[in-house]
C-alpha positions, 0 to 999 in steps of 0.5 A: 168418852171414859167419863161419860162411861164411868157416869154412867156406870156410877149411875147404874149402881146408884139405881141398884142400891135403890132398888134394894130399899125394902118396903115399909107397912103403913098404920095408923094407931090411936092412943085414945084417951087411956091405956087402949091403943087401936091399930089399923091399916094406912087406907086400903092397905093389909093388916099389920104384920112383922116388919118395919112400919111408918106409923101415924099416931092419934090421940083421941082421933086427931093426928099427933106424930110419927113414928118408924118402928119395927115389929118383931116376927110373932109379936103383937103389932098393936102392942109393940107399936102402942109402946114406941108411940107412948114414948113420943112427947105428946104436945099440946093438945089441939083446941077445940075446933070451930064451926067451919065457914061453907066450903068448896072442894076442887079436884083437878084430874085428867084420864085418871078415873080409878084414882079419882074414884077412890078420892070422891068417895073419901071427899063424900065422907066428909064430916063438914056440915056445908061443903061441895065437891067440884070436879075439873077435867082437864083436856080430856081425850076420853070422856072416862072423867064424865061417866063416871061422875053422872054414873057414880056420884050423880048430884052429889058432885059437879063435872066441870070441863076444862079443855086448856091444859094445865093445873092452874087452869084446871083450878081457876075453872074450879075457882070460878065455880064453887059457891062457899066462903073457902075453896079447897083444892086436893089431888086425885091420888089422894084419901081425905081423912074424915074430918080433914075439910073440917080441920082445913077449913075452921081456922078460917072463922077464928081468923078473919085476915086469914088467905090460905090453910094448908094441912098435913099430907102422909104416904099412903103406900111405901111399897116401893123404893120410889115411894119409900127414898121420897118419903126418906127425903122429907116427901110432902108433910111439914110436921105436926107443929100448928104455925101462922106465917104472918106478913106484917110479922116475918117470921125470925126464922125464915130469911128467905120469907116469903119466897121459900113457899115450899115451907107452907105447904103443898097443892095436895092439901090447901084452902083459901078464902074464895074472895081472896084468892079470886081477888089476887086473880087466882093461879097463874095460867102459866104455872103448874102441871101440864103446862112447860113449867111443870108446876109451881102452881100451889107455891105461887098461890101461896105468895100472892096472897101472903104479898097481898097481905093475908095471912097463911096458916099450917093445919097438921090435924088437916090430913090426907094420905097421898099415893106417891109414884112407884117407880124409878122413872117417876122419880126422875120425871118429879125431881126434875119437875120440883126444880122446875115449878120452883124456879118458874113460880119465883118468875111468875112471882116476879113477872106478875108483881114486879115491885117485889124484885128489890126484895128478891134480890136482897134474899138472892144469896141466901136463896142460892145456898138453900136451893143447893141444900134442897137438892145436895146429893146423899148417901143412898145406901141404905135407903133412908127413913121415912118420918122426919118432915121438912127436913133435909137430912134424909138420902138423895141419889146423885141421879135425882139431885142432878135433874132437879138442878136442871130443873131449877135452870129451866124452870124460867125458861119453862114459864115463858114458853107456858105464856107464850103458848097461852098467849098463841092459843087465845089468839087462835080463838078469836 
């Protein structure tokens, strides 16, 4: 009883440091080709003012890096941020881009119209010369979805009714119904910059064996604590360094290739070639949101192409700025859902190829000691930084770590369940 109320109380002060994380403005500022620099709002966001910012850096346009930089009260934004960012190593500069193949986008959404519409206008924006948007209702209660697509976006986007509940199945109806060369899939809470279908899509014409592209994804709000400590802890980008994870070439850095996914990417932004993917029997039915396995969607995908042979490459000029939950609570319910989806695509993975199993276990040690590096407990005071990607150094509240390792231990549990109900409810239409 003691223990259980000093938990408790450790708890309780855990989510008061928390909420004592201060908010973080969201810019974007181009360097341009000289001395000027352009200073703007992240999308949809106030101007700039004093305070700490998470700045996303351009040069000419195209994505080149962050930086977290504070602007002094009575300062210029612009030219205080304009000197951080000059500071940056600048790279290699990206090459020219080719002549993007005809493209499919999807977005799977439920009951969210506000934020949908918000994403169907920055997807119409689009400076790719050949695409589609396609837009998937998943197990609607209303017919909000439907209205405001013939309302609003008439022809220029499709409806599409998936009345089975989950992502995966939301993205397989997707699947089946864009016409281009490569589907996209993005989320509802999400902004497509303008040239983000481009950017995503033109790898695939360089490279013919290439399967999937991923690209880069941003906050589009740190106005919260909840958005900024998952921002701190690594939140969806991966950088800005372009990689191409090759099967028949494992990477010398990744042991645990192919099977640590979460490294190439996130469902929020990644496109695959049509034939290919529909060819590995798209997503697993199983996986993903709205179903009990509560993700894993994205990262399934990811591997069954990789173990079929096709390549997979990180885009960072490919960007979309995505709107991270607000709260507290939200957190709980995504650090648990992370464990979840994590463990329940390594078991879809394994369930629908068993061949792959002997590999499985030989990287299993080393995987162990990776999933307790992903979800190991930080220090919360503070509230971290926003900035550094891919990285596990930032905080991770005890509360936080804790659910993601029950998720981890449901996660399988989780994927069966999800077949089970599958297999029930097909059953029930014949």
């Amino acid at each position: 009883m003691a223990g259980a109320r000093r938990a408790r109380q450790e708890a309780r002060r855990e989510i008061e440091r928390f909420l004592s994380i201060e908010p973080v403005q969201v810019a974007e500022l181009d360097l341009g080709d000289g001395e000027d620099a352009c200073l703007r709002p992240g999308p949809g966001g106030p101007p700039v003012t004093s305070g700490p910012v998470f700045v996303l850096v351009r040069r000419a346009g195209r994505p080149v890096g962050t930086l977290l930089g504070r602007v002094p009260r009575g300062a210029d934004p612009a030219r205080e941020l304009a000197g951080l960012a000059r500071r940056l190593r600048p790279g290699t500069p990206p090459g020219p881009v080719p002549p993007p193949p005809s493209a499919g986008v999807v977005v799977a959404t439920r009951e969210r119209a506000g934020q949908l519409a918000r994403a169907l206008d920055s997807l119409l924006a689009q400076d790719h010369p050949d695409f589609e948007v396609v837009v998937v209702d998943n197990a609607p209660v209303t017919g909000e979805t439907r209205e405001l697509v013939e309302r609003k976006y008439g022809e220029r986007v499709r409806y599409v009714c998936e009345p089975v509940p989950g992502l995966a199945v939301a993205h397989n109806r997707g699947l089946a119904a864009v016409r281009g060369e490569v589907v996209a899939f993005t989320d509802d809470d999400v902004v497509a910059d303008p040239r983000w279908l481009t950017e995503l899509t033109a790898p695939f014409t360089a490279d013919p064996r290439l399967a999937c592209a991923t690209g880069l994804i941003l906050p589009a709000r740190l106005s919260t604590p909840a958005q900024v400590l998952l921002e701190s802890h690594g939140g969806f980008a991966k950088g800005f360094a372009p990689r191409t994870y090759d099967p028949e070439h494992p990477p010398a850095d990744e042991p645990l290739f192919p099977f640590t996914a979460g490294r190439f990417g996130s469902g929020a932004n990644m496109a695959f070639r049509t034939s290919v993917l529909r060819a590995a029997g798209g997503f697993d039915p199983a996986t993903g949101a709205g179903t009990p396995a509560r993700g894993g969607d994205d990262l399934y995908g990811f591997v069954r192409v990789l173990t079929r042979g096709g390549r997979l490459h990180y885009t960072p000029t490919a960007l979309v700025w995505h709107h991270h939950r607000e709260t507290w609570r939200d957190l709980e319910t995504q650090a648990y859902g992370y464990g979840a989806g994590l463990t329940a695509y390594l078991t879809a993975v394994l369930v629908n190829r068993p061949a792959l199993l002997p590999a499985f276990l030989a990287r299993l040690p080393r995987g162990l000691a990776h999933a307790r590096g992903l979800t190991a407990v930080r220090d919360t005071d503070g509230g971290g930084a926003p900035g550094a990607h891919d990285e596990r150094t930032h905080p991770w509240p005890r509360r936080l770590s804790r659910l993601q390792r029950r998720g981890m231990l449901y996660g399988p549990v989780g994927y069966l369940r999800a077949r089970y109900a599958l297999r029930t409810a097909a059953r029930g239409a014949r």
